[in-house]
C-alpha positions as CSV (number, residue, x, y, z in Angstrom):
1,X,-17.0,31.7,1.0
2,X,-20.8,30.7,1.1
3,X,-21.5,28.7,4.4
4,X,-25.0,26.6,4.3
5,X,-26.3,24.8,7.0
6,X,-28.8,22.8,4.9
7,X,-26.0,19.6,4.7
8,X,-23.8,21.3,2.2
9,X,-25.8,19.6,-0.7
10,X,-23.0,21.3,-3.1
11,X,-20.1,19.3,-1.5
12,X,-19.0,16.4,-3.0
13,X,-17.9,13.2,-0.7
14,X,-14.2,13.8,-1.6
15,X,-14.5,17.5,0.0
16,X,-16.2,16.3,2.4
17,X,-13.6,13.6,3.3
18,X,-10.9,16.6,3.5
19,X,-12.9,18.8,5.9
20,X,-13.5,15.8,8.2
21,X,-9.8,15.2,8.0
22,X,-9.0,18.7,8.5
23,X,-11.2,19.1,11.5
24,X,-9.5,15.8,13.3
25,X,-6.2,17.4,12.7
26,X,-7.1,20.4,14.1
27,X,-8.3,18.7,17.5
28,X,-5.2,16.8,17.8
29,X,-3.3,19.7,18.0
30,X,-5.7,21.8,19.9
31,X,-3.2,23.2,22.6
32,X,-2.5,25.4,20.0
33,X,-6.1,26.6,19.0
34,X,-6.4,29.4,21.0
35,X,-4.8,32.8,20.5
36,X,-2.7,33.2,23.5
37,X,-0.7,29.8,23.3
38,X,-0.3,31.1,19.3
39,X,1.2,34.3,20.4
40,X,3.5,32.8,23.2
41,X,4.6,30.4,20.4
42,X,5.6,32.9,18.6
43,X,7.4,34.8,21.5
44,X,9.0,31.7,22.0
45,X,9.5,31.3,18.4
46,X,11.9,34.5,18.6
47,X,13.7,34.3,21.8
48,X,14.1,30.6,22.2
49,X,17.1,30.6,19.5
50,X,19.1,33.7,22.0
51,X,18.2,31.1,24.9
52,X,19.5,28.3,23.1
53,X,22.8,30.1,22.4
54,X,23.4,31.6,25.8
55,X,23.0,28.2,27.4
56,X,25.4,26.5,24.8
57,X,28.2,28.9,25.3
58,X,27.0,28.3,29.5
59,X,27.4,25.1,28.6
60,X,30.6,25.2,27.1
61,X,32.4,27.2,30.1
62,X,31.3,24.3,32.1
63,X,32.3,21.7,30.1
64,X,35.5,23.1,30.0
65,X,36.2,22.9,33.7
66,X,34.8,19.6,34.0
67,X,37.0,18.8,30.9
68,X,39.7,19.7,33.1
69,X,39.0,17.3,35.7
70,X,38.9,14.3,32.8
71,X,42.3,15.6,31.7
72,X,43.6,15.1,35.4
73,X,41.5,11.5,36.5
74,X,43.3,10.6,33.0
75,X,46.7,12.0,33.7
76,X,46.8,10.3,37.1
77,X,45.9,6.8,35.4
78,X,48.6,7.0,33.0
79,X,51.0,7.3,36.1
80,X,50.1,4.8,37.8
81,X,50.2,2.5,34.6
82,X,53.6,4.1,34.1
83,X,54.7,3.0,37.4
84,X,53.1,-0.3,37.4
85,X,54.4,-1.4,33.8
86,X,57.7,-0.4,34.9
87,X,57.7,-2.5,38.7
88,X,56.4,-5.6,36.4
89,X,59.0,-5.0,34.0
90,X,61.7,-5.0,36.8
91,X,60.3,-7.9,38.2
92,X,60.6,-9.8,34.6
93,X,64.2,-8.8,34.3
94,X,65.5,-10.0,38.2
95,X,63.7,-12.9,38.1
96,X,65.3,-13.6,34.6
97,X,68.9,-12.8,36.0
98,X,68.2,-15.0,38.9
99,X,67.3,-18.2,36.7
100,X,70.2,-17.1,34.2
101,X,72.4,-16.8,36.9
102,X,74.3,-19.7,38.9
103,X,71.4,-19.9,41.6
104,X,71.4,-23.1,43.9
105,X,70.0,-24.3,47.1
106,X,73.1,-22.8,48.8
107,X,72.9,-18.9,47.5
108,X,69.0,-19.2,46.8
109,X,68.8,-17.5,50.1
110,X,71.3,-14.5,49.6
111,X,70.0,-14.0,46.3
112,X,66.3,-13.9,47.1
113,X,67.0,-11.2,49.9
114,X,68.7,-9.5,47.6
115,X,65.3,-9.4,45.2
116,X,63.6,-8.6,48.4
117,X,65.2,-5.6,49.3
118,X,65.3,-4.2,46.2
119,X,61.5,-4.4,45.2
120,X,60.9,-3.1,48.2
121,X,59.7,-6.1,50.1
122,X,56.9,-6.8,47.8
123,X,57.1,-10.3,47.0
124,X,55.1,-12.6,49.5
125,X,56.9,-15.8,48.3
126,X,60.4,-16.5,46.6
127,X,60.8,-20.6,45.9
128,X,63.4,-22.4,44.5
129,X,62.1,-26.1,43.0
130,X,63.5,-28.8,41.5
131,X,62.7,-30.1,38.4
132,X,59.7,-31.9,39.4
133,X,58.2,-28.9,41.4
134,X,59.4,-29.8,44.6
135,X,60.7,-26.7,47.0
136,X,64.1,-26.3,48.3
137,X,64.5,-23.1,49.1
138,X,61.7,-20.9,50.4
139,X,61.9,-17.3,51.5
140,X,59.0,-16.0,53.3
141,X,57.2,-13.2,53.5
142,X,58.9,-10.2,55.4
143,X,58.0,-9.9,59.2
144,X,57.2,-6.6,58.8
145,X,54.2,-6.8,56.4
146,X,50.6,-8.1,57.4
147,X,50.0,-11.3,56.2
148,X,46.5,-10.7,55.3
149,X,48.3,-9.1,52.1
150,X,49.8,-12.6,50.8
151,X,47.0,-14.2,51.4
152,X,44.5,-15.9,49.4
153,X,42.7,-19.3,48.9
154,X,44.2,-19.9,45.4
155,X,47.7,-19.6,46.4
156,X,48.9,-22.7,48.3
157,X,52.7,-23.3,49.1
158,X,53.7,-26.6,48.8
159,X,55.3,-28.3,51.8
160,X,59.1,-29.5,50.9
161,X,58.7,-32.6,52.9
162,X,55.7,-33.3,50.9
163,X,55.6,-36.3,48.6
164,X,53.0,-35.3,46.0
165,X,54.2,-32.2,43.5
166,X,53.4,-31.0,40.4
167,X,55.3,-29.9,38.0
168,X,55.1,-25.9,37.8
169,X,53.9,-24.2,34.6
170,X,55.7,-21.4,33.2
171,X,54.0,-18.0,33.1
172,X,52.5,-15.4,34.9
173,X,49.1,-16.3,36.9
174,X,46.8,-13.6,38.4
175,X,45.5,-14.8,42.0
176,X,42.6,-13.1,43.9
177,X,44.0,-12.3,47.2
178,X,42.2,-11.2,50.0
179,X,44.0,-7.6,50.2
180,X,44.1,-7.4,46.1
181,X,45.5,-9.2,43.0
182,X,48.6,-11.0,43.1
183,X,50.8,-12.3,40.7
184,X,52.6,-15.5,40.5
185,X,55.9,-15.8,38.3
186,X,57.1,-19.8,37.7
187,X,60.2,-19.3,35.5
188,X,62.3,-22.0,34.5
189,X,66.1,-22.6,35.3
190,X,68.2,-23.9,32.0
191,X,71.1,-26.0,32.7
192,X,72.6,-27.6,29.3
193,X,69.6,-27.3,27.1
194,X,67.1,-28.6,29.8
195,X,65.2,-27.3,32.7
196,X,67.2,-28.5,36.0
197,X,64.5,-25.8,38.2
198,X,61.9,-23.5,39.3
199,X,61.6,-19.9,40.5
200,X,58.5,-19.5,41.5
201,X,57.7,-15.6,43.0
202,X,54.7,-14.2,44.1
203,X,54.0,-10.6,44.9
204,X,51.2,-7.8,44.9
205,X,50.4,-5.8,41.8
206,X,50.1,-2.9,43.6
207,X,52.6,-1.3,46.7
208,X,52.9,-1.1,50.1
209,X,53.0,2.6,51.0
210,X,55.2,1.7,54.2
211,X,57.4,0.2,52.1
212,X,58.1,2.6,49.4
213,X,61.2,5.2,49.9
214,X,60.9,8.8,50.8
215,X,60.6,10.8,47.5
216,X,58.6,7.8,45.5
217,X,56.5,8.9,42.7
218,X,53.8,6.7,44.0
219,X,53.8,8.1,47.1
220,X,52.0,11.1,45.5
221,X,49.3,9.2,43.5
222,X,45.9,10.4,44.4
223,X,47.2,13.0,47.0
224,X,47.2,16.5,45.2
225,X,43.9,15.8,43.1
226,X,41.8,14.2,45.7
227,X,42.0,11.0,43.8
228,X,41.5,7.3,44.3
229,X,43.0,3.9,42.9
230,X,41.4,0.6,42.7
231,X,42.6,-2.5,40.9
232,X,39.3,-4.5,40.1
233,X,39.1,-7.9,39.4
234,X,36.6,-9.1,36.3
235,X,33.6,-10.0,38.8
236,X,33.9,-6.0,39.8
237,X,35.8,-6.7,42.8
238,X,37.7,-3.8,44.1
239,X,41.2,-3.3,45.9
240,X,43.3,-0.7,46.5
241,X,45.8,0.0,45.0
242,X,48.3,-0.1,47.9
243,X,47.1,-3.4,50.0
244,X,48.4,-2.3,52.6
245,X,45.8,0.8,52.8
246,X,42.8,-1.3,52.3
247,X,39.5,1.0,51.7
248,X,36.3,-0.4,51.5
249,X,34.8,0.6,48.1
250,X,31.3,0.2,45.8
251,X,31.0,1.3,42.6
252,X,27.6,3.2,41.7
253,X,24.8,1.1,39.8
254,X,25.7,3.5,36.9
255,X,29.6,3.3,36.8
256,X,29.3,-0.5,37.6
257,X,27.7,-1.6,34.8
258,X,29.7,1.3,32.3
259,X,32.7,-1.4,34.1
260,X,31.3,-4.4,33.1
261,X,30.1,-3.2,29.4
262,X,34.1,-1.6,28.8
263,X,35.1,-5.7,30.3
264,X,32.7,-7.4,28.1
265,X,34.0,-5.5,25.1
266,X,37.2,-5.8,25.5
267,X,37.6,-2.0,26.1
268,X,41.5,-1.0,27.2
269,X,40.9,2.6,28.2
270,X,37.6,4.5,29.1
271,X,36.9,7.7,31.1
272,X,33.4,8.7,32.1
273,X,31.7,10.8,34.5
274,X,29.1,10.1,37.1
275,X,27.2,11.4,39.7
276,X,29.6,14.4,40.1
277,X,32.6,11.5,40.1
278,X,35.6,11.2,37.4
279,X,36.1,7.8,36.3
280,X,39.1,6.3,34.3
281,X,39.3,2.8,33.0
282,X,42.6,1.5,32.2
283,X,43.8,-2.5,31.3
284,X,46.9,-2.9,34.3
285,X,48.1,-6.5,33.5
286,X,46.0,-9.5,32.2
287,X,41.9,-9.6,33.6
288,X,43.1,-6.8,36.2
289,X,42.2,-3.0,35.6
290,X,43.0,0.3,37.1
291,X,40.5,2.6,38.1
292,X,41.3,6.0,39.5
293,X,37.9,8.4,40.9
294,X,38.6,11.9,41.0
295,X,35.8,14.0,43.3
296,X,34.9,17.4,42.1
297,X,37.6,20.4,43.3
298,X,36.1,23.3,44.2
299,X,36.5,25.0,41.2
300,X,34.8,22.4,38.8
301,X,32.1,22.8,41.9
302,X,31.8,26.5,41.7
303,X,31.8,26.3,37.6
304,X,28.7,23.6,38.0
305,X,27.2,26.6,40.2
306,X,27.9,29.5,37.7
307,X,26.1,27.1,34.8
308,X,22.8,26.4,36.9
309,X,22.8,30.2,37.7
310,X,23.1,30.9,34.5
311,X,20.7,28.5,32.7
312,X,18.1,29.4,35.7
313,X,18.3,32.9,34.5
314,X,17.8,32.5,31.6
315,X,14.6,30.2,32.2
316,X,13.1,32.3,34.4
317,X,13.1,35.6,32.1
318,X,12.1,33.5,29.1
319,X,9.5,32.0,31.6
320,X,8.4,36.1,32.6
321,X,8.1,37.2,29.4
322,X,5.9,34.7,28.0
323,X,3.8,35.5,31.3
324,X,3.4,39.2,30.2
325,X,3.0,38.1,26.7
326,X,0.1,35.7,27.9
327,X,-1.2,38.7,29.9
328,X,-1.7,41.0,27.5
329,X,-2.8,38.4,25.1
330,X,-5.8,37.6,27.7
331,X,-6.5,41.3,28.0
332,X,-6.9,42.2,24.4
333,X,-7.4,39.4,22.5
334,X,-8.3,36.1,24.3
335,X,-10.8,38.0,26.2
336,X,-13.0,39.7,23.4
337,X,-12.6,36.9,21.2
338,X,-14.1,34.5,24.4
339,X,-17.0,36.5,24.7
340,X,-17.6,36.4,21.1
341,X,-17.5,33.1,21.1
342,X,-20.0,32.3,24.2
343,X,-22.5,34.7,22.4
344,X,-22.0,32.5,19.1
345,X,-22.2,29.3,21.6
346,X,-25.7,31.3,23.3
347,X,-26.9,32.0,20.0
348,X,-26.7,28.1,19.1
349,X,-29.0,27.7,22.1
350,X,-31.8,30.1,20.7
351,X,-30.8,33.3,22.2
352,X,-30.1,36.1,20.3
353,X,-26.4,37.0,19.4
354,X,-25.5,40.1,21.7
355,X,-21.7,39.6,22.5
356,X,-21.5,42.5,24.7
357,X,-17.7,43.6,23.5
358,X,-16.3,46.7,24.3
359,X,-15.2,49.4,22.1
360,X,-11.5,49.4,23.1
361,X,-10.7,46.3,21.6
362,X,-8.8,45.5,18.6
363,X,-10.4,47.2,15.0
364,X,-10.0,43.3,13.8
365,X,-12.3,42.3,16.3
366,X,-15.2,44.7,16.3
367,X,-15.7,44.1,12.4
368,X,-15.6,40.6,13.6
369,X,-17.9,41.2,15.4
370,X,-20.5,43.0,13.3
371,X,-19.7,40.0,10.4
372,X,-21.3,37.4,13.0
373,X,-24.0,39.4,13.9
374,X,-24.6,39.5,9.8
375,X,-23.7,36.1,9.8
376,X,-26.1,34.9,12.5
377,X,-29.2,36.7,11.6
378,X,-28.8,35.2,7.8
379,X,-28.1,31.7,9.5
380,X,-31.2,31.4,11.5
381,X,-33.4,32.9,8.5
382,X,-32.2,29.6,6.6
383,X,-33.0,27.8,8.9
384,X,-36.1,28.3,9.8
385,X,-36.8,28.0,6.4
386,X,-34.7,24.6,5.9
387,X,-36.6,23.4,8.7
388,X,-40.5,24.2,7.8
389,X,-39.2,22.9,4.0
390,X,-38.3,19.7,5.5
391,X,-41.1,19.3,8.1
392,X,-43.5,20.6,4.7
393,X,-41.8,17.5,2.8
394,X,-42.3,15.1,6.3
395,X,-46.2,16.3,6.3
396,X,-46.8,15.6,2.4
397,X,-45.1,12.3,2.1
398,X,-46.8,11.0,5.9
399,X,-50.1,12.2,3.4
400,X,-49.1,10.1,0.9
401,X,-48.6,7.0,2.8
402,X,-52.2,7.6,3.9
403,X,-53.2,8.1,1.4
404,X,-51.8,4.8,-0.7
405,X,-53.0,3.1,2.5
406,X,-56.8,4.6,1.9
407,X,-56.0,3.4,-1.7
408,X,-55.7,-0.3,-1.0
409,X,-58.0,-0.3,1.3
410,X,-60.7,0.6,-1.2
411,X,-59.1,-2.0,-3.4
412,X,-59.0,-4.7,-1.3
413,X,-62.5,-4.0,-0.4
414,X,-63.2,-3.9,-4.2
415,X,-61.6,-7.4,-4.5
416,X,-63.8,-9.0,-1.4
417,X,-66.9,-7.7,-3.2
418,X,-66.0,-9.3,-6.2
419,X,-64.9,-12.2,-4.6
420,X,-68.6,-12.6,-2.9
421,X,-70.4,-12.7,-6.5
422,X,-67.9,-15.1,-7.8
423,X,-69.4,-18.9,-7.5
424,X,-66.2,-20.4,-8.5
425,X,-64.4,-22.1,-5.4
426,X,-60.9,-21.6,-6.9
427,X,-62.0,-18.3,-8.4
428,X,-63.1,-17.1,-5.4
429,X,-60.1,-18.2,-3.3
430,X,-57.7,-16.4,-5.8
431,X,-59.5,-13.1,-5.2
432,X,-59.2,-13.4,-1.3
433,X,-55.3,-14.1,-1.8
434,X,-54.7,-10.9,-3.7
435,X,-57.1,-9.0,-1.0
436,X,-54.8,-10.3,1.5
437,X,-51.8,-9.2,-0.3
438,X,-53.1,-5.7,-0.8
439,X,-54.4,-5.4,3.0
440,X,-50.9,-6.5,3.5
441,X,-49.6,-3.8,1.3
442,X,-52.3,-1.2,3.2
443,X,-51.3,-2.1,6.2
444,X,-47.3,-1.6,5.8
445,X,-47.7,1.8,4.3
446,X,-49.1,3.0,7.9
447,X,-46.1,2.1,9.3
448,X,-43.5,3.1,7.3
449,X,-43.4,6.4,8.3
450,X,-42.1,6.2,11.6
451,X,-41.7,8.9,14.1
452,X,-38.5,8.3,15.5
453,X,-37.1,10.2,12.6
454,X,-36.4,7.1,10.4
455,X,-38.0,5.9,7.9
456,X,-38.0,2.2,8.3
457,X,-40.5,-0.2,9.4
458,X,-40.8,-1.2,13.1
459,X,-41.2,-5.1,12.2
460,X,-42.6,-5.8,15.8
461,X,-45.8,-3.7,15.7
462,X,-46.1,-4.4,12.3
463,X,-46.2,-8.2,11.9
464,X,-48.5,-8.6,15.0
465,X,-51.2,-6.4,13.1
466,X,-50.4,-8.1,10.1
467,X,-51.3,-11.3,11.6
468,X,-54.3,-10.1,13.4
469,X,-56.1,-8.9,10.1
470,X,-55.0,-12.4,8.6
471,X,-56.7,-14.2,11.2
472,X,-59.7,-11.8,10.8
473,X,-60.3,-12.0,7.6
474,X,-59.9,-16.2,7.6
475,X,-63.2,-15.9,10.3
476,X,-60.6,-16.7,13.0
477,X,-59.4,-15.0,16.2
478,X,-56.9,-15.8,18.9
479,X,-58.9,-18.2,20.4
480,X,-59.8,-20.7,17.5
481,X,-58.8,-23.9,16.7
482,X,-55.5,-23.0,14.9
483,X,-53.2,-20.1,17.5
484,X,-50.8,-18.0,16.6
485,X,-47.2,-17.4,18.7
486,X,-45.2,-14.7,18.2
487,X,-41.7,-14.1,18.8
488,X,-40.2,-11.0,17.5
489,X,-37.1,-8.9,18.2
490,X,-36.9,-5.2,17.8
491,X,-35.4,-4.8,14.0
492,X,-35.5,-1.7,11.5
493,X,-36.0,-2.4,8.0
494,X,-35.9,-0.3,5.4
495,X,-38.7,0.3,2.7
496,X,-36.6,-1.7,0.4
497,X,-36.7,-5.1,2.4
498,X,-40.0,-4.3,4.4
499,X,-42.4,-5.0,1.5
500,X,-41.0,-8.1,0.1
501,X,-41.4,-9.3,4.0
502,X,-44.7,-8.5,4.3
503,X,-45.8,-10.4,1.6
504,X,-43.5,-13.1,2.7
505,X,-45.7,-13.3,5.9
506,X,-48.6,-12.6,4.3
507,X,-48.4,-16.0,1.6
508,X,-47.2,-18.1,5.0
509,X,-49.8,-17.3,6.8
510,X,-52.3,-17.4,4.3
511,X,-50.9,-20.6,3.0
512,X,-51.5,-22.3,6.8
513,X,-54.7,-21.5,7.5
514,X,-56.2,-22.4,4.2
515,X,-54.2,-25.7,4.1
516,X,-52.3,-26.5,7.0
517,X,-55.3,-27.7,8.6
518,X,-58.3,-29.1,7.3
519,X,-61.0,-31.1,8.5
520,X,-61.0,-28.7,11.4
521,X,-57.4,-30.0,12.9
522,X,-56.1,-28.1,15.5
523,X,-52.5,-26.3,15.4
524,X,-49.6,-23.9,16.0
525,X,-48.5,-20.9,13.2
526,X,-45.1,-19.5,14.5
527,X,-43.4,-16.4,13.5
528,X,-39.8,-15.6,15.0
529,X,-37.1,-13.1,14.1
530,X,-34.4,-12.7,16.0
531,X,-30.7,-11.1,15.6
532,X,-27.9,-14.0,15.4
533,X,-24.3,-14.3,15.9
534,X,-22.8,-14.9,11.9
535,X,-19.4,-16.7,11.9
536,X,-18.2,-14.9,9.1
537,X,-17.7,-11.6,10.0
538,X,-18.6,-9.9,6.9
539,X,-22.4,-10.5,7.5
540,X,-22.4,-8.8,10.9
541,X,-26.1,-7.5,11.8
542,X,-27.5,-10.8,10.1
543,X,-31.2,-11.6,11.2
544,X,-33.3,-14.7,10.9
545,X,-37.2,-14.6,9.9
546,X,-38.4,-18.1,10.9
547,X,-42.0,-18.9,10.0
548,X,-44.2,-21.9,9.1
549,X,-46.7,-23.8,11.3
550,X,-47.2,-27.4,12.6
551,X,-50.0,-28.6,10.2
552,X,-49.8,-31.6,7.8
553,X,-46.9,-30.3,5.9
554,X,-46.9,-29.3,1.9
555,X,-46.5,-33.3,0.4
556,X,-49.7,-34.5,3.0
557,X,-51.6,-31.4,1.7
558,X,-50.8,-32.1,-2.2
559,X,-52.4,-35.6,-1.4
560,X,-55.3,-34.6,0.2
561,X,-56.2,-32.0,-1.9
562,X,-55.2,-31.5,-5.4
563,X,-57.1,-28.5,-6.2
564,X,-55.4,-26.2,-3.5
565,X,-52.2,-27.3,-3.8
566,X,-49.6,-25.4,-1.7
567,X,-46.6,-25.5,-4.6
568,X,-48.4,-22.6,-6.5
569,X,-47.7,-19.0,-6.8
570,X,-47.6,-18.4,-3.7
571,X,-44.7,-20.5,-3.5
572,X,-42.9,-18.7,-6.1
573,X,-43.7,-15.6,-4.6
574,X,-41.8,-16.7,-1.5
575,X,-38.6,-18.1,-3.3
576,X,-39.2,-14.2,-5.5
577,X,-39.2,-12.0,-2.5
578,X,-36.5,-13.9,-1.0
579,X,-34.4,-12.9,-4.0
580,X,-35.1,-9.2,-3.6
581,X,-33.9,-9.1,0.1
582,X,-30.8,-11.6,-0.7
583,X,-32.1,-14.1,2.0
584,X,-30.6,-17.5,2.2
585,X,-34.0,-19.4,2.4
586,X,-35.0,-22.7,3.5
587,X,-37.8,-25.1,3.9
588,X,-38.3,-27.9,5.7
589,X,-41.6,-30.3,6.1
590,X,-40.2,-31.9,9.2
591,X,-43.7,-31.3,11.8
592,X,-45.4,-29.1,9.5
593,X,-43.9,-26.3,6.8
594,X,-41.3,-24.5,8.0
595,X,-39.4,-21.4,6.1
596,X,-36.0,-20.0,7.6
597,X,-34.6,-17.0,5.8
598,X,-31.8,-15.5,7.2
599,X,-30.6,-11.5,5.6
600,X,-28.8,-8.8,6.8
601,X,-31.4,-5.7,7.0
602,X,-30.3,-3.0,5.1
603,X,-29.7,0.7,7.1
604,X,-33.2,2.8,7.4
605,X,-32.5,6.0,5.6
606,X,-33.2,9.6,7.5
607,X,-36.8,11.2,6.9
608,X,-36.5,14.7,5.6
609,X,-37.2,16.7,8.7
610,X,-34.5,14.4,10.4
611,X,-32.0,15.2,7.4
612,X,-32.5,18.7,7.6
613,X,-32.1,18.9,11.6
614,X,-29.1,16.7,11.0
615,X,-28.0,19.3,8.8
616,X,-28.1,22.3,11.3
617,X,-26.7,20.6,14.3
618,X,-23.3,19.5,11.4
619,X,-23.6,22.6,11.3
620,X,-22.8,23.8,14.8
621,X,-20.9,21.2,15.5
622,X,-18.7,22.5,13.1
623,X,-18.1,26.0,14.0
624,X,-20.1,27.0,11.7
C-alpha cells in the first residue's frame, strides 16, 4: 500500500471516516497493542481452558464435602420437625380425650396431672372454664421448672375470683415468651349438642432437656454434628430450641436477611450456606420456624484447604509461565521492536533514522527494519518537496494579493484624477464613492493573507485602517469636527464574508461624513462588533456589526438636501451585501442612522503551506 503524507488527497471522506474510526478503536483497546500482552494472551489463550478444568473438577471435590454438610444441617431439621409434629400431634389428641371425656371440677385435677406427666411436664398452664371463660380448675406450672420458661407479657391467667371474663376462642394461638414460643390450646367441652366448657393449655413448642427421659431422640439433636436449633419468631427473634438451655444468639447480616426474604415469601424450607455456617429453614407450626446451624467438621475444613491449595497452584504456575513468556517476549521481540520505534519517533523529530538493532534478533525484524529505513528516506524526500510546493503556492498567491492591491490602487488613483477634471458636483461626488470603494477593496486584499496560517481577515486591524483612509480622503482626521469611536472584538472572517463587509463599512461611513452632518455640525460615527450570546442554539458563534453615527438621521437629510439623498445605491448596496453574508439587518433613525447586522462568520479556510504542514504532522500522528 502507497502511504502519502501530503493529506491523502486520493481518499475519499467515507475512507477517511473508517480510518478515524479504526484508529479510536484501536486506542480503546490499547492494553493489547503491544506485543508482549499479545503473546501472553495467547499463552493464556491455550492454558487458561486446562486451568479452567482443573479448578472445576477442584471445585467439584469440594462441593461435594460441603454437600455433605447440607445433607446433614438438612437431615437434622427434618428430625426435629419429626419430633415436633409428632409432640403437637400428641398434645391435639390428650387434650381432645380430655374434653371428650367426663372431665369436671372434681377430676380436672387428676386428669391434668395425668397430661402433665406424660408430656413430660411441658405444659405451663392446664385450665378448666366454664362456659363463660371463667376458671375452675387451674394446674400450675411444675415446681421443678423455671418460671422464666412460662412466661411472657401476652399470656395472662385470669383470676377465678375475678368478675370480668371473656369468653375463650377456640384454636391454637402462638405467644412470644420470654424463653421461646408458646402455644396456647382453648378447646371446647360438648355436653348435649352445646359447649358446657373450656380447656385451655399452654405449653412450650420446644423441650426441656431435664425433662425428657433417658434414651430420647431429642436428647441427641445437635450433639453428634456440632449443630444448633433455634425457633425464630417472624421479627427474627431467636430461641432455643430447648427453653430451658437458653443461648444467646444473632444471626449474620447475610443469613438474616436470606430469613426474612424465605418469611416474606412464604418460603417452607430453605438451606443455604454462610460464612463457613450450614443454615436450614424449615416452617415448625404457624409464624414459628426451625433453624438448625451446622459449623464446619474438620473434614469439610480440611476439603476447603485442599481446594485453595489447589486453585493456588494452579494460579501461580499459570501466573510463572506467563512471566517467562513476557520475559522472553521483552528479550526478543518487545525490545527490538521499541527501539525501532524511538528511532521512527527520533526521526519524526528531524534526526536521521539509525535504530541501532542488533543482528541477533528475529529475520522479521531486521527486514523491518531495512523497509523503514526505505520508508523514511522516501518520506522525508516528499516532504520536503510538499512543503517548498506549498510555501511556493503561499509566496505566489501573498504576490497576488499585492499585486490586486497595487492594482486598485492605481485605479482608485485613476478615478480621483478624473474626479478633479469633472465640474459636475454630483458627477464628481459619484467618482469619489467608487474610489472609496476600490481603496476599500485595496486595502482588504493586504490583509487577507494573514500569517497566522489562515487565510481570513483580521476584522480589528482592518476596519481601523479602513476608517483612517476614509477620514483621509474626506480632508478629515481624528481631531475634526465629526470623531470616530471604535469598538471591535477580535473575529476571523473568511474571504467570502470579508469583502461584502468592507464595503458595508465603506458606504456607512462614507454615507456620514458626506451627509450626516452638514453645515459644519459636529458628531459621533460608531463602529462595534462584538460576539453575542444567540438563544437558539443553532446559530452559535453569531456576531453583531453595529454601525451608524449620530448625525441628522436619513428623513432630516432627504429634506435638507434633495440632490444627495442618502436612499440611493449606496443603500441598496447595504441591504445587497447584507444578503451575501445572510445578515439579519436593521436600521433605525432613532439619534442619527444606525445599521445592526447580526451573521454568523463563516470558518477561515487553511492557507496552503498551513494545509500541507497539517498534512505531515496527520501524518505522524498517525503512525505513519
Amino acid at each position: 500500500m502507497t502511504v502519502t503524507r501530503s493529506g491523502s488527497p486520493d481518499l475519499n471522506p467515507r475512507r477517511w471516516r473508517r480510518l478515524w474510526y479504526r484508529r479510536d478503536t484501536l486506542r480503546s483497546i490499547r492494553m493489547f497493542d503491544t506485543v508482549g500482552a499479545r503473546v501472553m494472551t495467547l499463552i493464556a489463550a491455550t492454558t487458561l481452558p486446562l486451568a479452567i478444568i482443573a479448578s472445576l473438577l477442584a471445585w467439584h471435590s469440594y462441593q461435594q464435602n460441603v454437600g455433605n454438610s447440607a445433607m446433614r444441617t438438612e437431615r437434622d431439621t427434618q428430625l426435629a420437625i419429626s419430633e415436633i409434629t409428632t409432640d403437637l400431634d400428641q398434645t391435639h389428641t390428650l387434650l381432645d380425650m380430655l374434653a371428650n371425656g367426663d372431665i369436671s371440677s372434681g377430676n380436672a385435677l387428676r386428669e391434668f396431672a395425668l397430661v402433665q406427666t406424660v408430656s413430660q411436664h411441658h405444659y405451663c398452664m392446664l385450665m378448666l372454664t366454664d362456659v363463660s371463660g371463667r376458671p375452675s380448675v387451674v394446674l400450675p406450672p411444675p415446681s421443678t421448672q423455671d418460671a422464666a420458661i412460662c412466661s411472657s407479657p401476652e399470656l395472662v391467667a385470669p383470676a377465678m375470683s375475678s368478675q370480668t371474663v371473656r369468653t375463650p376462642v377456640v384454636g391454637v394461638d402462638v405467644l412470644k415468651g420470654d424463653r421461646g414460643p408458646l402455644l396456647k390450646f382453648v378447646v371446647p367441652i360438648l355436653s348435649n349438642n352445646s359447649v358446657s366448657g373450656y380447656i385451655i393449655a399452654v405449653r412450650t413448642l420446644g423441650w426441656q432437656r431435664s425433662h425428657l427421659p433417658k434414651g430420647d431422640g431429642r436428647l441427641l439433636l445437635g450433639t453428634d454434628n456440632n449443630s444448633r436449633h433455634f425457633l425464630a419468631m417472624p421479627d427474627g427473634t431467636l430461641y432455643s430450641l430447648f427453653p430451658d438451655r437458653p443461648v444467646t444468639a444473632e444471626l449474620p447480616r447475610r443469613a438474616f436477611a436470606r430469613l426474612k426474604r424465605d418469611i416474606a415469601s412464604l418460603s417452607l424450607h430453605d438451606v443455604f450456606t454462610s460464612q463457613g455456617i450450614t443454615y436450614a429453614f424449615q416452617n415448625a407450626y404457624g409464624p414459628v420456624s426451625l433453624i438448625v446451624a451446622t459449623e464446619r467438621t474438620a473434614e469439610e475444613s480440611h476439603a476447603l484447604n485442599i481446594f485453595l491449595i489447589r486453585v493456588s497452584l494452579i494460579v501461580g504456575l499459570l501466573v510463572l509461565e506467563l512471566m517467562a513468556v513476557a520475559l522472553g517476549a521483552r528479550l526478543f521481540l518487545v525490545d527490538p521492536l521499541e527501539k525501532l520505534a524511538l528511532a521512527v519517533a527520533d526521526w519524526r523529530k528531524g534526526a536521521a533514522f539509525a535504530p541501532r538493532i542488533s543482528h541477533s534478533i528475529p529475520l522479521e525484524i531486521r527486514h523491518l527494519e531495512k523497509a523503514f529505513l526505505r520508508a523514511t528516506r522516501r518520506l522525508s524526500k516528499h516532504e520536503q518537496d510538499l512543503e517548498q510546493s506549498a510555501r511556493n503556492q503561499d509566496m505566489l498567491i501573498r504576490e497576488i494579493h499585492h499585486r490586486v492591491k497595487n492594482n486598485l490602487q492605481v485605479v482608485a488613483s485613476l478615478l480621483n484624477l478624473q474626479a478633479s477634471r469633472i465640474r459636475s458636483h454630483e458627477a464628481r461626488e459619484e467618482f469619489r464613492l467608487g474610489r472609496d470603494r476600490v481603496r476599500a477593496l485595496a486595502t482588504l486584499h493586504r490583509y487577507l493573507y494573514s500569517e497566522s496560517g489562515l487565510s481570513a481577515l483580521d476584522v480589528q486591524s482592518f476596519l481601523e485602517e479602513l476608517c483612517s483612509i476614509l477620514l483621509s480622503a474626506n480632508g478629515m482626521n481624528a481631531q475634526t469636527r465629526i470623531r470616530l469611536q471604535l469598538d471591535i472584538e477580535h473575529v476571523l472572517i473568511s474571504p467570502d464574508q470579508a469583502v461584502p463587509i468592507a464595503l458595508i463599512v465603506t458606504e456607512v461611513v462614507s454615507n456620514a461624513l458626506r451627509y450626516a452632518f452638514p453645515e459644519n455640525r459636529a458628531g459621533h460615527i460608531v463602529i462595534n462588533l462584538h460576539k453575542v450570546v444567540p438563544t437558539d442554539p443553532e446559530k452559535e458563534g453569531l456576531v453583531e456589526l453595529k454601525l451608524g453615527d449620530d448625525g441628522i438621521g436619513i428623513n432630516a437629510g432627504q429634506a435638507t438636501e434633495s440632490r444627495t439623498r442618502r436612499e440611493g445605491i449606496g443603500m441598496q448596496l447595504i441591504r445587497g451585501f447584507a444578503r451575501q453574508i445572510n445578515a439579519d439587518m436593521t436600521v433605525s433613525n432613532e439619534n442619527g442612522t444606525w445599521y445592526t447586522l447580526r451573521f454568523i462568520p463563516e470558518r477561515p479556510s487553511l492557507t496552503a503551506l498551513a494545509m500541507a504542514r497539517k498534512a505531515i504532522s496527520h501524518g505522524e500522528d498517525s503512525g505513519l
